[in-house]
N, C-alpha and C positions, 0 to 999 in steps of 0.2 A: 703773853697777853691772852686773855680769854677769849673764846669766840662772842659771837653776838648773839643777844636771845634770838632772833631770827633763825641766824645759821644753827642754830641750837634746835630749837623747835624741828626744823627739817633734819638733820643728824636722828633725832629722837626717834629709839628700837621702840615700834608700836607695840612690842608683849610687854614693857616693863614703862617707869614712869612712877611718879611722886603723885598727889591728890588732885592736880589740876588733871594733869593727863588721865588719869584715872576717869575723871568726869568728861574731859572732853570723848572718849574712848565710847562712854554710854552717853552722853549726849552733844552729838557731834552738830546738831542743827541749835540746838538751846544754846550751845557755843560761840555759836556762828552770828547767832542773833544779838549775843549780851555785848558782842565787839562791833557789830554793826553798826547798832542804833545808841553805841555811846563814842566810842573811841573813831568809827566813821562816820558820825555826822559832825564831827567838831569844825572838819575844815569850810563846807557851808553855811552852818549856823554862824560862825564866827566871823565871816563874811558878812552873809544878810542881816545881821545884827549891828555890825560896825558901818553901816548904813554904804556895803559897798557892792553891794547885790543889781546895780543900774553902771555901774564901771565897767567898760568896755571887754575886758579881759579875767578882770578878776573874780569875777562869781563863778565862769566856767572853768578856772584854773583849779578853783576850789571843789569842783564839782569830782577834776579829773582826779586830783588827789584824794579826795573821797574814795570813787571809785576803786583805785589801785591799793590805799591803807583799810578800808572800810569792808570791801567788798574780796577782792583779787587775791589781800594776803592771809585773810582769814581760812577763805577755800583751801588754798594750798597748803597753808600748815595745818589745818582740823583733815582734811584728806592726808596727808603725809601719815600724821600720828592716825586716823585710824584705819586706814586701808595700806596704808607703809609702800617703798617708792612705787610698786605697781600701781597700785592707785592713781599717781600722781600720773605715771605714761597713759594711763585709762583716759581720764581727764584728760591731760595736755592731744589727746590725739584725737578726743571727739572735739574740742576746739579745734585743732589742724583739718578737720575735714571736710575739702573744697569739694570733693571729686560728688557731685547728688546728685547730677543731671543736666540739662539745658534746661530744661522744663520747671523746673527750682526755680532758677538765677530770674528766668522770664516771669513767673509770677511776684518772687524781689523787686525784679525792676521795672518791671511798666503793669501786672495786674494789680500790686496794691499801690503803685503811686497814681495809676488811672483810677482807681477808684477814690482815693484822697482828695484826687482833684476833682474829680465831679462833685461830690457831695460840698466841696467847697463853693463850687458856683452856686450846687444848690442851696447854701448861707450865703452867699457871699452877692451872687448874681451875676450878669456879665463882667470882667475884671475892666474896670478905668479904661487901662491900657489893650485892648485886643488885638493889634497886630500881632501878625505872625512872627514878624524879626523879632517882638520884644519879649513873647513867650518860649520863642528859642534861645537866646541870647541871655535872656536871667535862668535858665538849667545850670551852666558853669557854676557861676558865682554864689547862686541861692539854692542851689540843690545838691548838684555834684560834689562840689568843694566841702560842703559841711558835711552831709554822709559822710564821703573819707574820712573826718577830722575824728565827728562822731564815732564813726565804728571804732577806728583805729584804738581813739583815748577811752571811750567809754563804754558803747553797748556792746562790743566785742565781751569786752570782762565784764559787764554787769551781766550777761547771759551766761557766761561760765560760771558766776555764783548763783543766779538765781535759776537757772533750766542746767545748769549744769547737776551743782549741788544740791541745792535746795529744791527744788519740784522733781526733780526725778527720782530723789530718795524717799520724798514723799508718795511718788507713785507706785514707788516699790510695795510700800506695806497698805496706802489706803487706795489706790487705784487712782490713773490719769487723773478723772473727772471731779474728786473731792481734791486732790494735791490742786490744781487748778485753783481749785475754788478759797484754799485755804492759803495757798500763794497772795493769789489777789490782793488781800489789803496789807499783807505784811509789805508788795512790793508799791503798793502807796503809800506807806508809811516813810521810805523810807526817801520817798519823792516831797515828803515836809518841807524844808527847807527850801526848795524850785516852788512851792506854793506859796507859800509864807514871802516868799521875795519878789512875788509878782506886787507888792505894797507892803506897808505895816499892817496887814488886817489885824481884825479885832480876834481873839480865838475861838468864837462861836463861828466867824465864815471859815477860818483857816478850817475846822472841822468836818463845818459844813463841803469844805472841797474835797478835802481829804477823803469824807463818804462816797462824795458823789466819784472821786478818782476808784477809789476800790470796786465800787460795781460796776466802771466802767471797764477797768483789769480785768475782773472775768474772765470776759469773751477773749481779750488780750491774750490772757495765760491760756486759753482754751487753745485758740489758735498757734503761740507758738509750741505749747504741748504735742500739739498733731503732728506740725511742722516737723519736731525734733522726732519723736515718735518713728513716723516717717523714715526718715536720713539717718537720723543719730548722729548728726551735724549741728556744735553750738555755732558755728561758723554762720552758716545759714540764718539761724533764728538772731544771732545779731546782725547780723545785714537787712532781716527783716525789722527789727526794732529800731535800726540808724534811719533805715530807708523815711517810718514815719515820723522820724523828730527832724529830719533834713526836713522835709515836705512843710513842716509847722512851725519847727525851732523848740521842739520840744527843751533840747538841752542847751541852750543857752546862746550857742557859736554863733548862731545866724540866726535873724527875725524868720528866714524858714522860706520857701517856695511860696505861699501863700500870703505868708503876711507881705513878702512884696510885691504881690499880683494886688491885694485888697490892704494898704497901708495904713486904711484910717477904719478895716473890720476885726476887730478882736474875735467876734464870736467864728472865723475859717480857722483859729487854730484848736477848736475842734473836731476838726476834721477827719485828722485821724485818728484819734480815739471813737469817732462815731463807725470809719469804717473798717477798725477791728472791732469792734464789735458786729457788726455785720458779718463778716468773716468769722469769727467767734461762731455767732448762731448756724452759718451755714454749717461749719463743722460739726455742732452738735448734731443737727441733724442727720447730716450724710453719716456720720459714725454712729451715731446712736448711741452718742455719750462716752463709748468706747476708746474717740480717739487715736484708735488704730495702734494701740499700742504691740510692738513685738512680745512676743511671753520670750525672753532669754534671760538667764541667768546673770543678773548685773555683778561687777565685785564686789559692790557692800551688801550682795543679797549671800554669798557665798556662805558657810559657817565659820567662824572666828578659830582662828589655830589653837590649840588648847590650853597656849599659856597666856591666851587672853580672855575676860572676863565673857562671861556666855551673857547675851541678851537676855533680861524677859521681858515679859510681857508690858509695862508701860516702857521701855525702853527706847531708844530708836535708830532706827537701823542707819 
């Protein structure tokens, strides 16, 4: 019996290869992209279209398959063929890495969920409910629990494609602050489908959000750019991206910290995209655009062994 294109794909000697590998080889991101936004948006579109995107389980379930056929498997085999297994230990180790500090984890978990919620009150107002037992008491179930789920199923792997892969080989050859910026809409774009399913809109608002979502990434990408920059931890930057979709429901698991503090205010869940974006600008500032990024020699910055195709200049690294 023949193996699977999967296990094929990862078997594949990154100097040799037929016309696909060929191109994935010189464009490892254009690759990335053509399997993303067709072959990985099928299992959400197919959902929020078969009018099942309001079903208790089912739009997230689709979200999570997404993620892992969309986003997780593509990384891994477009890294396999072009950076060959080293690559992949390269990868698999800056996602494995817990060890950044106390001072990390402490801004993860109480500076930017402290900041979520403030600017939430400030939309939101005093919450209904203001006892103290009730704002301790919904942390388990509306925050703690969905982060876990979060991280675990999604933002873990959507940050090894997108700050793993994709923006940091883009910072490779155009610097943090443009990779950023050129992230941004590609990584709302592919958040369609979670807008589109918030109703049947019409496709001038679906757009309309879709804009307003990419210049709100920016400051998003900016910040976990630093973040990672930083540490050289995906681990981190997706704890920071669970941290704010627990806090709102961004991904779908749970109506989110907020919306059950304020259940009848839509406009708290955005909350935390207002205070990445804060956090976004601070960063610009304190770096000065910079970022802080290390000047080290990444693997796909390395030169290509000689029995592979040499780069030029519209190519991408």
């Amino acid at each position: 019996m023949s193996a699977s294109p999967i296990r094929e794909a990862f078997a594949v000697d990154p100097a040799h290869g037929g016309a696909v590998v060929r191109f994935i080889r010189r464009r490892p991101l254009a690759s990335f992209f053509l399997w993303t936004y067709t072959v990985g948006q099928v299992p959400p579109w197919s959902a929020m279209l078969a009018g099942l995107a309001d079903r208790a389980w089912l739009m997230p379930a689709a979200v999570v398959l997404s993620a892992f056929i969309g986003l997780l498997l593509p990384t891994l085999v477009i890294t396999r063929i072009v950076d060959g297994p080293e690559g992949l230990r390269d990868l698999g180790g800056r996602a494995a890495k817990i060890r950044v500090g106390v001072a990390w984890f402490a801004a993860a978990f109480l500076l930017v969920p402290a900041l979520i919620l403030a600017i939430g009150v400030l939309l939101g107002g005093t919450p209904p409910d203001r006892s103290t037992g009730s704002l301790l008491t919904a942390l388990g179930p509306h925050f703690l629990l969905p982060l876990l789920i979060t991280f675990v199923l999604i933002n873990w792997w959507e940050e090894v494609a997108w700050m793993g892969f994709v923006q940091a080989r883009l910072q490779d050859r155009r610097g943090p602050l443009l990779a950023a910026l050129l992230v941004a809409p590609l990584f709302a774009l592919q958040h369609s489908s979670l807008a589109a399913g918030q109703g049947l809109v019409p496709g001038t608002v679906l757009l309309l959000l879709l804009l307003l979502l990419a210049v709100l990434a920016v400051p998003f990408r900016v910040a976990i750019g630093w973040a990672y920059n930083r540490t050289g931890s995906i681990f981190l930057v997706g704890l920071i991206h669970a941290v704010g979709n627990a806090a709102t429901g961004g991904d779908g698991f749970n109506a989110g910290y907020l919306r059950h503090l304020y259940p009848a205010n839509d406009t708290v869940t955005m909350a935390h995209l207002l205070a990445m974006f804060l956090l976004g600008l601070l960063v610009l500032l304190m770096t000065r655009g910079r970022l802080n990024r290390v000047e080290t020699l990444a693997l796909h910055e390395r030169p290509p062994p000689a029995a592979t195709t040499a780069h030029g200049i519209g190519d991408e690294s």
